[in-house]
Backbone bond lengths (Angstrom), bond angles and torsions (degrees), N, CA, C in turn:
res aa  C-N    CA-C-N  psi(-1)  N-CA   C-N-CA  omega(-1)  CA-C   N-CA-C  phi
1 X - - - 1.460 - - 1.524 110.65 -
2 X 1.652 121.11 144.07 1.033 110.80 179.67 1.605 128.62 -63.33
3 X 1.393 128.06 170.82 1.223 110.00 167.57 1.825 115.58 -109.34
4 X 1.022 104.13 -33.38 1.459 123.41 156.96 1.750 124.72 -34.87
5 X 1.062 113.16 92.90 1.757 104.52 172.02 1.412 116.65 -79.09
6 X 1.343 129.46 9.68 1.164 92.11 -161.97 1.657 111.02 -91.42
7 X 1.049 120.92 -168.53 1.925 117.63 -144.94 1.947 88.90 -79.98
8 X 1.502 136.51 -47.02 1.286 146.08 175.33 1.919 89.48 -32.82
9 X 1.606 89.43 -74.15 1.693 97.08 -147.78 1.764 97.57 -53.91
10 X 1.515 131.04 -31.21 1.131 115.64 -140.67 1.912 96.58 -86.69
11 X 1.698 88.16 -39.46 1.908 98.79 164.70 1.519 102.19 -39.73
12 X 1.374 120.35 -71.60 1.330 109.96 -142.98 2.023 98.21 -76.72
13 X 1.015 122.75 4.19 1.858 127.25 -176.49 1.751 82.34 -94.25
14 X 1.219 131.02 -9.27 1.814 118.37 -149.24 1.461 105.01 -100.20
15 X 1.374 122.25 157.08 1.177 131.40 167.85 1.178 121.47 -31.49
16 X 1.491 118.31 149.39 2.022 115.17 168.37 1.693 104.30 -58.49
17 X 1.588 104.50 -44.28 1.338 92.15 168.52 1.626 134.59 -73.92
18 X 0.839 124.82 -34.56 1.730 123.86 176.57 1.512 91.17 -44.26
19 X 1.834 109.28 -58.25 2.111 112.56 -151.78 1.488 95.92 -52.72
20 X 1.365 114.57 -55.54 1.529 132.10 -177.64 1.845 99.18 -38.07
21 X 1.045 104.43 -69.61 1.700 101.77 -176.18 1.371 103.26 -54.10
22 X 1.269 134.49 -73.00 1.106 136.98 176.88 1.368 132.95 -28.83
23 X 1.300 117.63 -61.96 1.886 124.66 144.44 1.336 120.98 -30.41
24 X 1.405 111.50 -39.50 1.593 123.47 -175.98 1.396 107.36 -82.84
25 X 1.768 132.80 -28.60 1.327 129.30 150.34 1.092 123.80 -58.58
26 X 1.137 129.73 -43.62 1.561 151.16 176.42 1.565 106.76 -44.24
27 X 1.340 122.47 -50.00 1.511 129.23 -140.43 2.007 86.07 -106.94
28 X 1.965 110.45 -46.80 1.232 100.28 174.96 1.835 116.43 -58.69
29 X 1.717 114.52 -27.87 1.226 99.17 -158.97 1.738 87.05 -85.94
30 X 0.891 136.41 -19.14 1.830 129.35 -175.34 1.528 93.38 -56.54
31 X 1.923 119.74 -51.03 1.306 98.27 -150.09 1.128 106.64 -74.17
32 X 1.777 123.85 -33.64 1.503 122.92 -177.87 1.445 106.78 -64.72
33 X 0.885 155.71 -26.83 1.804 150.08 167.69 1.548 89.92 -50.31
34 X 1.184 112.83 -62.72 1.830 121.48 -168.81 1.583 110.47 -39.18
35 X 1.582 110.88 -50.85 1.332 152.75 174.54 1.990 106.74 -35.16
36 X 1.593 82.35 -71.15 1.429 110.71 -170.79 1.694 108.82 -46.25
37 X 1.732 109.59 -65.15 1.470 141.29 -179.80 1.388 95.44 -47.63
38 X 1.080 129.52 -60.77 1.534 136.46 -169.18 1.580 109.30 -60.45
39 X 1.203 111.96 -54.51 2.128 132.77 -173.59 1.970 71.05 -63.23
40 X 1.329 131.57 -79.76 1.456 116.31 -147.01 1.518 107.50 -63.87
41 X 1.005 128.91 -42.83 1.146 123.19 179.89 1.624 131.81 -58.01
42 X 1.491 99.71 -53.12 1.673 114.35 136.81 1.798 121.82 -13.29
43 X 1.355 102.76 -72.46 1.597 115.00 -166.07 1.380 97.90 -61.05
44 X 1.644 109.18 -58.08 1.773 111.52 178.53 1.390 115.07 -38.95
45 X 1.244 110.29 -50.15 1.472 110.20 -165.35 1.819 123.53 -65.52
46 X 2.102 97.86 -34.90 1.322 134.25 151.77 1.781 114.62 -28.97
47 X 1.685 95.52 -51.18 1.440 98.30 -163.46 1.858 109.26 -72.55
48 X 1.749 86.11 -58.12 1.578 97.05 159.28 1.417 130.34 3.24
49 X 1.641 104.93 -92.01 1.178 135.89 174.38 1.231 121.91 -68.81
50 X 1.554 124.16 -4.87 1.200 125.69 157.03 1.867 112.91 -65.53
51 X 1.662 77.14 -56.33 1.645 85.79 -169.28 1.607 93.80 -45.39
52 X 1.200 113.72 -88.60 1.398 127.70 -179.95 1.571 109.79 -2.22
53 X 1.229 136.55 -74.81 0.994 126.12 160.21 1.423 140.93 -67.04
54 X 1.584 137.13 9.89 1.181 143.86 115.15 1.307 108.39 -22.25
55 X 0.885 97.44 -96.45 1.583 117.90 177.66 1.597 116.74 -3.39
56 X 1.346 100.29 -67.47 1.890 123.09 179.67 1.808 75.96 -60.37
57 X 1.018 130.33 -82.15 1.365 129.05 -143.94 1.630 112.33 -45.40
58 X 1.178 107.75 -37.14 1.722 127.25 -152.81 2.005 85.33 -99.96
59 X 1.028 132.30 -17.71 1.504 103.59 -165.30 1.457 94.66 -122.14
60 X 1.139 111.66 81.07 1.566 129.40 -163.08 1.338 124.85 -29.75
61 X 1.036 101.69 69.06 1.815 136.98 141.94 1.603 113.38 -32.09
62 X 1.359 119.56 161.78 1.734 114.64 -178.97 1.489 93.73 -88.20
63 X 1.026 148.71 89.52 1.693 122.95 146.10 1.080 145.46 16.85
64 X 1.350 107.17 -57.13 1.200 108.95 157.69 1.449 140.98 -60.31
65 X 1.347 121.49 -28.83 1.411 163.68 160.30 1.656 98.57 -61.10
66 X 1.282 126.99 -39.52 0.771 116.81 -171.51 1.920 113.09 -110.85
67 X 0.910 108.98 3.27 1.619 142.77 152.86 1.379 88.67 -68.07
68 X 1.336 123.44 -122.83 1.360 120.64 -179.31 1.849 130.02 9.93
69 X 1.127 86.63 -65.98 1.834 102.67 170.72 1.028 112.86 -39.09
70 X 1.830 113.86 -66.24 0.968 136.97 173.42 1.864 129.96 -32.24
71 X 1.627 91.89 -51.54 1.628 104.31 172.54 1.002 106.04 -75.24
72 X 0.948 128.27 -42.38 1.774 132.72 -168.28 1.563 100.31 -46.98
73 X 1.315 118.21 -53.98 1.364 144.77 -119.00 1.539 105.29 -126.44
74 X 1.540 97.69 0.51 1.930 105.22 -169.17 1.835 107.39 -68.96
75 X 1.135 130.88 -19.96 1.577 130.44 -174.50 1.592 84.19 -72.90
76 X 0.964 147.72 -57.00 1.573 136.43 -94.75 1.868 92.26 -160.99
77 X 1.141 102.86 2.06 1.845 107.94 -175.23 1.903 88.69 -108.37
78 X 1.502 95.86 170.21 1.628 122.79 -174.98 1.767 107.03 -77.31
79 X 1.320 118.34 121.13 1.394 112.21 -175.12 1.512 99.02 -55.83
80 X 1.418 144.73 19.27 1.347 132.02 154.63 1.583 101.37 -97.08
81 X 1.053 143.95 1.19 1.118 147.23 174.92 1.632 108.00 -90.71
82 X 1.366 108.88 -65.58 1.533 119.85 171.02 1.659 112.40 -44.77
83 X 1.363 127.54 -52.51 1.422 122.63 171.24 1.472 112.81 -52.09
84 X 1.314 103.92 -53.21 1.199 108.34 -177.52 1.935 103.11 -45.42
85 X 0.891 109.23 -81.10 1.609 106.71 -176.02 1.462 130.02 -56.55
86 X 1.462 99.82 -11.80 1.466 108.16 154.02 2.012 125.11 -68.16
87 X 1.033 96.39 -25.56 1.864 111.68 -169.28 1.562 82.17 -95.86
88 X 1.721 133.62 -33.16 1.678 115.86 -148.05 1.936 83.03 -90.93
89 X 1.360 127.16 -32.74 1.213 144.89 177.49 1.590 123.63 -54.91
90 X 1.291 116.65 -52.02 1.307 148.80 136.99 2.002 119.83 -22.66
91 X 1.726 89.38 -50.58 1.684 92.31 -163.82 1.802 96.02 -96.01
92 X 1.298 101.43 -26.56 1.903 108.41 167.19 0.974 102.64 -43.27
93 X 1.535 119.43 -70.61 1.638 126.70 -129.95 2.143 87.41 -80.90
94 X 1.141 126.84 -50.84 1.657 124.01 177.70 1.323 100.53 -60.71
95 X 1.005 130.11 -41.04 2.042 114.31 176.28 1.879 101.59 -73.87
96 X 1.348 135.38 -24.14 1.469 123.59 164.87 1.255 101.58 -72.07
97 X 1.414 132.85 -16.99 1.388 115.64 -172.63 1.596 104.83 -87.42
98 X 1.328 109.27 -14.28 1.838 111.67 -168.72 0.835 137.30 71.23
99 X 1.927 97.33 44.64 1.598 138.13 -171.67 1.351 116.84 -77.80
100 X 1.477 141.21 66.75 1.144 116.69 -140.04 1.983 112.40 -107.57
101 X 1.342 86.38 10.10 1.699 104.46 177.71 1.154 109.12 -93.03
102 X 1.900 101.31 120.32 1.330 122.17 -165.10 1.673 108.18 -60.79
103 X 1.240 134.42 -34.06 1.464 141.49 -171.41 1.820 82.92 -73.92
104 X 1.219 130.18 -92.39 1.538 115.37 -161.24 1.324 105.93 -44.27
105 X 1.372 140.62 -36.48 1.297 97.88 -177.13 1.732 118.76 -107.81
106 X 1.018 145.33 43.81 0.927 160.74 23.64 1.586 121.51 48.10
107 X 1.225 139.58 -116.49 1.388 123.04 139.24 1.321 141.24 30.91
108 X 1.754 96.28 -79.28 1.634 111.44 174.60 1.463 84.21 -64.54
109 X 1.133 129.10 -83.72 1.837 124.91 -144.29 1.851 93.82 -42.64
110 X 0.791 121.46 -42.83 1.517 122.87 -148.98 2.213 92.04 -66.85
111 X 1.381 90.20 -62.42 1.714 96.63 162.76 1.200 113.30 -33.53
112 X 1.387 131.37 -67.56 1.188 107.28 -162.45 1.329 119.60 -66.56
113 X 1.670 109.47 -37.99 1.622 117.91 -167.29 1.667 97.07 -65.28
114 X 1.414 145.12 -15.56 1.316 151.66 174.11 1.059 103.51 -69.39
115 X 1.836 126.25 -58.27 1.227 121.06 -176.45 1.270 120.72 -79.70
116 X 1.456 122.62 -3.52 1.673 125.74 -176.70 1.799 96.69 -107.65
117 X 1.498 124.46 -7.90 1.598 139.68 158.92 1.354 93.96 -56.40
118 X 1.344 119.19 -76.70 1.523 121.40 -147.18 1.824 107.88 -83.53
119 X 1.338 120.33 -18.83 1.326 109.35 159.60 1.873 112.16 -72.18
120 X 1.049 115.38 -33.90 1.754 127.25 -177.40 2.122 83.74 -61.50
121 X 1.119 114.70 -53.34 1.726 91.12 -171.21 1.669 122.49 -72.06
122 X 1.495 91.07 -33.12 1.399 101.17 173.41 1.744 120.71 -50.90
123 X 1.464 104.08 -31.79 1.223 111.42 -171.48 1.542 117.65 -97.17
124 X 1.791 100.43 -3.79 1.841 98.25 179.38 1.801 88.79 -106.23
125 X 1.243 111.30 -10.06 2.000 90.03 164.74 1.351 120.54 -96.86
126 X 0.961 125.27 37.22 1.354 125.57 -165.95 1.438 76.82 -77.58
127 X 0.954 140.35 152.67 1.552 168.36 72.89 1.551 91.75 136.95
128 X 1.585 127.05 47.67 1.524 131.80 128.72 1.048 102.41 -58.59
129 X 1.419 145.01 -96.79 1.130 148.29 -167.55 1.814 116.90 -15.19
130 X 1.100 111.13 -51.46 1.708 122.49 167.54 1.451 105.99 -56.65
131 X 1.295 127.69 -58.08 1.483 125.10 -174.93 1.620 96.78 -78.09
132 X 1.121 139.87 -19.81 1.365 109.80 163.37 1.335 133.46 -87.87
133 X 1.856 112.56 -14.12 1.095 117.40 153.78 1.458 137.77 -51.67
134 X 1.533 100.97 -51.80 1.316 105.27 167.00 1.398 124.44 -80.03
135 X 1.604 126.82 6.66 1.241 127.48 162.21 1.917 116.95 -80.40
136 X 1.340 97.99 -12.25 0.986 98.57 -172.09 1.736 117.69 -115.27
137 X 0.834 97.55 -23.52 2.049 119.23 -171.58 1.729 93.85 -88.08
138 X 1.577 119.24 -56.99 1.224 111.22 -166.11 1.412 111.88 -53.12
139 X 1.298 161.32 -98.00 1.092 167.98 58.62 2.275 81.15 115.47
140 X 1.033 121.91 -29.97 1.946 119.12 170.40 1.101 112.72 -94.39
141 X 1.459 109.62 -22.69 1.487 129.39 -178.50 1.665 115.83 -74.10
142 X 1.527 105.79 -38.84 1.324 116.08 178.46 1.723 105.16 -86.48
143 X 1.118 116.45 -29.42 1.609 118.61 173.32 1.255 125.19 -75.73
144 X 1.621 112.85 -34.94 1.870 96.83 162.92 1.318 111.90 -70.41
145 X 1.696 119.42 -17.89 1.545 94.55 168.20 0.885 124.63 -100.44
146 X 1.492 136.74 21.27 1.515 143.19 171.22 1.964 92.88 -98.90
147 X 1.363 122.46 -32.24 1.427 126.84 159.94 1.595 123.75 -50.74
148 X 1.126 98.41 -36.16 1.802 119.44 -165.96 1.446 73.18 -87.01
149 X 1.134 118.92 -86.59 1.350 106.31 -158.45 1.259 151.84 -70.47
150 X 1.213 120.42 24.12 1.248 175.19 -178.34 1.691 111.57 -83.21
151 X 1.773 86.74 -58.93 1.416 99.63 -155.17 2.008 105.02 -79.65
152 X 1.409 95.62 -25.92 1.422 127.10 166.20 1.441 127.28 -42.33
153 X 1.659 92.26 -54.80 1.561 118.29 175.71 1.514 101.96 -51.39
154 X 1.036 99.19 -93.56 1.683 122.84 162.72 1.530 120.53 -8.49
155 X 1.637 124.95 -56.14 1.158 111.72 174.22 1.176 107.54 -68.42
156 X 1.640 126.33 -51.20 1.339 112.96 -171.14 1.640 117.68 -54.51
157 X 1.083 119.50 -23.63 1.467 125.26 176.56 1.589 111.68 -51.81
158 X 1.238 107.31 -46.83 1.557 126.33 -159.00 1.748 104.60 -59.26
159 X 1.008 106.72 -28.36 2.066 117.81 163.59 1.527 114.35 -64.50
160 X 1.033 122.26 -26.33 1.352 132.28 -151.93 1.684 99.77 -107.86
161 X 1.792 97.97 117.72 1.521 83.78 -169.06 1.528 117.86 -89.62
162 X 1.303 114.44 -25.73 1.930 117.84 153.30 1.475 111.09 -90.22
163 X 1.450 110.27 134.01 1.315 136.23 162.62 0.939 124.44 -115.60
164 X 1.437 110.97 92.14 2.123 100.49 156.52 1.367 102.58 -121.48
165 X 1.169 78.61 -157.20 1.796 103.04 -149.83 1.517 107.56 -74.08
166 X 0.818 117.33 23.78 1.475 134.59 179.35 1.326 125.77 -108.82
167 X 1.778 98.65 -32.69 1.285 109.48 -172.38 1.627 116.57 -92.93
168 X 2.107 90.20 -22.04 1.435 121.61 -164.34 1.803 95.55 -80.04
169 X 1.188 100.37 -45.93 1.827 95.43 -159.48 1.650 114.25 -70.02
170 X 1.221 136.95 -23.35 1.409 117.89 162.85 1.182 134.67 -32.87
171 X 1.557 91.18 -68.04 1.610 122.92 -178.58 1.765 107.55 -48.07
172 X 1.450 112.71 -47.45 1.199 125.53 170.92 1.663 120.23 -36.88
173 X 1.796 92.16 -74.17 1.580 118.71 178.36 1.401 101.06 -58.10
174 X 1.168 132.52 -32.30 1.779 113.50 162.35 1.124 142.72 -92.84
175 X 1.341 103.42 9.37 1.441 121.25 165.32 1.559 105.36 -78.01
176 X 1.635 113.44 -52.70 1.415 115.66 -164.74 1.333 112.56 -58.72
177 X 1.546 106.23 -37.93 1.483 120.06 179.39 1.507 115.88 -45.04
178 X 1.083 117.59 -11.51 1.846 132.27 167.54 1.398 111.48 -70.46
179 X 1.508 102.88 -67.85 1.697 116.37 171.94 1.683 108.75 -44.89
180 X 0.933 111.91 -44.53 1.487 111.14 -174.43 1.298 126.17 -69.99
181 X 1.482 114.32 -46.04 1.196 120.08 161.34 1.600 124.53 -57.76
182 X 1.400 121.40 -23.97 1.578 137.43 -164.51 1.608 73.02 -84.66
183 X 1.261 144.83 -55.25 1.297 120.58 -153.48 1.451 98.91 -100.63
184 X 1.341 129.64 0.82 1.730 106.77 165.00 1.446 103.56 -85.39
185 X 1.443 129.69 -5.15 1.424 145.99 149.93 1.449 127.61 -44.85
186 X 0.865 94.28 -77.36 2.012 110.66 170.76 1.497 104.52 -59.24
187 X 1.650 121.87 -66.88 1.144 107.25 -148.56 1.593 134.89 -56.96
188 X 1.576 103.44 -22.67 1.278 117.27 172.80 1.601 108.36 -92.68
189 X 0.922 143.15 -23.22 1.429 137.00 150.28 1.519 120.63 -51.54
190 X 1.383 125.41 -23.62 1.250 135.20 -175.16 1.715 96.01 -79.17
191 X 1.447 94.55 -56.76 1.767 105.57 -173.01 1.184 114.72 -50.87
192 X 1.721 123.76 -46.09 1.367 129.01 -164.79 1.918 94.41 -85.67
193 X 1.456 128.77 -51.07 1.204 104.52 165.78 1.583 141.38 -54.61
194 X 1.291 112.85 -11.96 1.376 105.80 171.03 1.664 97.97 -97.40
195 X 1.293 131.37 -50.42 1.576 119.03 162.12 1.768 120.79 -7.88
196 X 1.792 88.00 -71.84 1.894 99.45 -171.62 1.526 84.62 -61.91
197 X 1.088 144.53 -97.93 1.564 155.50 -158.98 1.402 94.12 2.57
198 X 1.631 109.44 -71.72 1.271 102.25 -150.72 1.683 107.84 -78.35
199 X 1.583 117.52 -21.37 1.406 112.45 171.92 1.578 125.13 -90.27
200 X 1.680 112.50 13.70 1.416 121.19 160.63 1.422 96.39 -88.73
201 X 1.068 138.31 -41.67 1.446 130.47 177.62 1.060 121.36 -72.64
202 X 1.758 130.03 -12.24 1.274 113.77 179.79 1.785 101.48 -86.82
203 X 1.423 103.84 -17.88 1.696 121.07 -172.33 1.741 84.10 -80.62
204 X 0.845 133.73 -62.88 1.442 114.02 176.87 1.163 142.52 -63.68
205 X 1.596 105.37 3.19 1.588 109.42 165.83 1.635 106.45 -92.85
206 X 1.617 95.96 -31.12 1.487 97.79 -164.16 1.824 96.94 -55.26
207 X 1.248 101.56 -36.59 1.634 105.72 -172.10 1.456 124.80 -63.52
208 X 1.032 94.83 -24.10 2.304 112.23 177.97 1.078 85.01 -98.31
209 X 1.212 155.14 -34.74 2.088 132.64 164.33 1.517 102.17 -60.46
210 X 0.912 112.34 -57.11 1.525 110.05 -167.06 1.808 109.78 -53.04
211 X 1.438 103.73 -41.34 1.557 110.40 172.37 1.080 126.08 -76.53
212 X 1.336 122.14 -15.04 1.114 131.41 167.47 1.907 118.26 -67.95
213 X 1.752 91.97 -51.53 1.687 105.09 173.59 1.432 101.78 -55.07
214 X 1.500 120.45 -48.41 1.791 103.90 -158.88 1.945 102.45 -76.19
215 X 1.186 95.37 -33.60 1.562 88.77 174.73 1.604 120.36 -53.71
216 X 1.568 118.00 -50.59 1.059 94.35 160.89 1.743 145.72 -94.04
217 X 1.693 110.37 31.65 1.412 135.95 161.19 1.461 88.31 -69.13
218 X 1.416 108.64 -61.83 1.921 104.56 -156.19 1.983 108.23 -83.44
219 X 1.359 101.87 -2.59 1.990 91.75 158.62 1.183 111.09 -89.16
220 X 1.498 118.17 -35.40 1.549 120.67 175.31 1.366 104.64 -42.60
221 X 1.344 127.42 -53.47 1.497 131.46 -146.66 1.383 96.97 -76.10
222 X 2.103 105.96 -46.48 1.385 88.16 -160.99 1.706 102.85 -77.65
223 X 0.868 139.26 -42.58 1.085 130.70 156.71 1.752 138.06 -21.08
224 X 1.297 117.21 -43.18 1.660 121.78 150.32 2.141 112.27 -72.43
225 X 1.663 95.30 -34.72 1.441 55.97 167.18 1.523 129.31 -86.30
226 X 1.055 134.43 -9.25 1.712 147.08 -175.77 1.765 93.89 -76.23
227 X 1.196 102.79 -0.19 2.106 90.41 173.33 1.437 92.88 -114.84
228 X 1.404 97.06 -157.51 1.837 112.19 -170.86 1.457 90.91 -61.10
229 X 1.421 127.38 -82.43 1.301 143.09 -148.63 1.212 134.54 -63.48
230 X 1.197 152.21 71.01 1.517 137.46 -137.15 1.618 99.01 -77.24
231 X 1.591 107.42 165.41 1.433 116.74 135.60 0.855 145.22 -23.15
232 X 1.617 136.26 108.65 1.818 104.76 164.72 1.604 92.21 -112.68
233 X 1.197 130.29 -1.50 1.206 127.17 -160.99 1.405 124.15 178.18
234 X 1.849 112.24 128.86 1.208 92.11 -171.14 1.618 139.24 -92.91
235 X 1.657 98.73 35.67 1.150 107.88 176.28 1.381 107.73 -72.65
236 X 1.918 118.98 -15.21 1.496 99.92 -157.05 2.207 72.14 -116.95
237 X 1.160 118.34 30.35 1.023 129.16 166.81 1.723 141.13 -102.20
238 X 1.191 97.53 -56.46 1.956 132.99 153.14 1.259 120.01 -159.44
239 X 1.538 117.37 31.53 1.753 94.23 173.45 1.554 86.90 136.94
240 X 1.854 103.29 -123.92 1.584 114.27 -167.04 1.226 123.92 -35.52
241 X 1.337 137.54 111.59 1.740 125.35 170.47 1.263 106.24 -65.37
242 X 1.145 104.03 140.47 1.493 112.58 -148.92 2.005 88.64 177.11
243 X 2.170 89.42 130.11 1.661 86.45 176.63 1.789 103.81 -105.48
244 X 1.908 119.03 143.31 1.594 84.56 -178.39 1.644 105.40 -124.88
245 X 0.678 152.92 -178.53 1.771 146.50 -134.11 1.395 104.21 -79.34
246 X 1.264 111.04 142.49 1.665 115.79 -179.27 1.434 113.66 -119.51
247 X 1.279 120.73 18.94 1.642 128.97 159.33 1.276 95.83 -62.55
């Protein structure tokens, strides 16, 4: 038995199975750190470019102009930007058709900005699911091999006709060394998935307000234009002055 505790020597004295589990914590907890860095940096950048385009939206800018931007700019712009030009894209293409009923177009815009919503969430959880797996699996993962190895200790003991605690505690201390690692595994995967969770949802409310506001910019409009007076802007609409297509 070794005499050495420290965490190197007791791995390399340890079962094929414990190293095997252990390597396999090792390699899951590298990718979720990888995971983690990427989801925060992501959201920051998310928030950024939200603001940023608020901003353009709210300090009455032309719309249209800012449509444009928007397409130009859709890889590399804020999924509140991309909806946005999905619903302004949407309400174009039914006024070229010579759609002039306020419920269809209305509707259509609202569709698209829903269906360009739910790809924008789909694409900021990409790899929740991974950090909650491994917040939750690692921590059984590290215990059948602190179990296994355990069980290891023990047989080899069973040859040995004095036992103390000398002979007992290696075998022990490298079993646990499984458990331990399973939870420097989980625990920060647990943390960063409930973190992202709750700040994809605050980014997804912000996004159903925001759709909510432009939807009713674009009933206002269609609605002034179907009277005497048209639009020129939706400051005298909901807010931003802003001009929006007159086909």
């Amino acid at each position: 038995m070794p005499t050495d505790f420290s965490i190197l020597e007791l791995m390399l004295n340890a079962s094929w199975v414990v190293q095997a589990v252990v390597l396999l914590l090792i390699t899951v907890s590298v990718i979720s750190w990888a995971a983690i860095f990427r989801k925060a940096l992501a959201l920051k950048r998310i928030r950024r470019l939200t603001e940023s385009f608020e901003r353009d939206f709210w300090s009455g800018g032309n719309l249209n102009e800012l449509y444009a931007a928007a397409s130009a700019n859709a890889r590399n712009g804020s999924p509140m930007e991309r909806i946005f030009a999905s619903g302004m894209r949407e309400f174009q293409k039914l006024r070229e058709r010579r759609i002039t009923d306020a419920g269809s177009l209305l509707d259509g815009a609202q569709r698209a900005m829903r269906a360009s919503y739910q790809r924008e969430l789909d694409a900021l959880e990409v790899n929740l699911s991974f950090l909650g797996s491994v917040g939750s699996v690692s921590p059984y993962v590290g215990l059948f091999g602190t179990v296994w190895g355990i069980m290891h200790a023990f047989t080899g003991l069973a040859s040995l006709e004095q036992v103390t605690l000398a002979t007992v505690a290696p075998g022990i201390a490298e079993a646990l060394v499984a458990t331990a690692i399973g939870l420097f595994a989980a625990i920060p995967a647990v943390l960063g998935y409930n973190r992202f969770t709750h700040d994809i949802d605050r980014v997804a409310n912000h996004l159903d307000t925001f759709m909510e506001e432009f939807s009713n910019i674009l009933q206002r409009y269609v609605a002034s234009s179907a009277g005497a007076a048209p639009v020129t802007s939706a400051a005298s609409a909901a807010g931003p002055a802003s001009v929006l297509p007159t086909r």
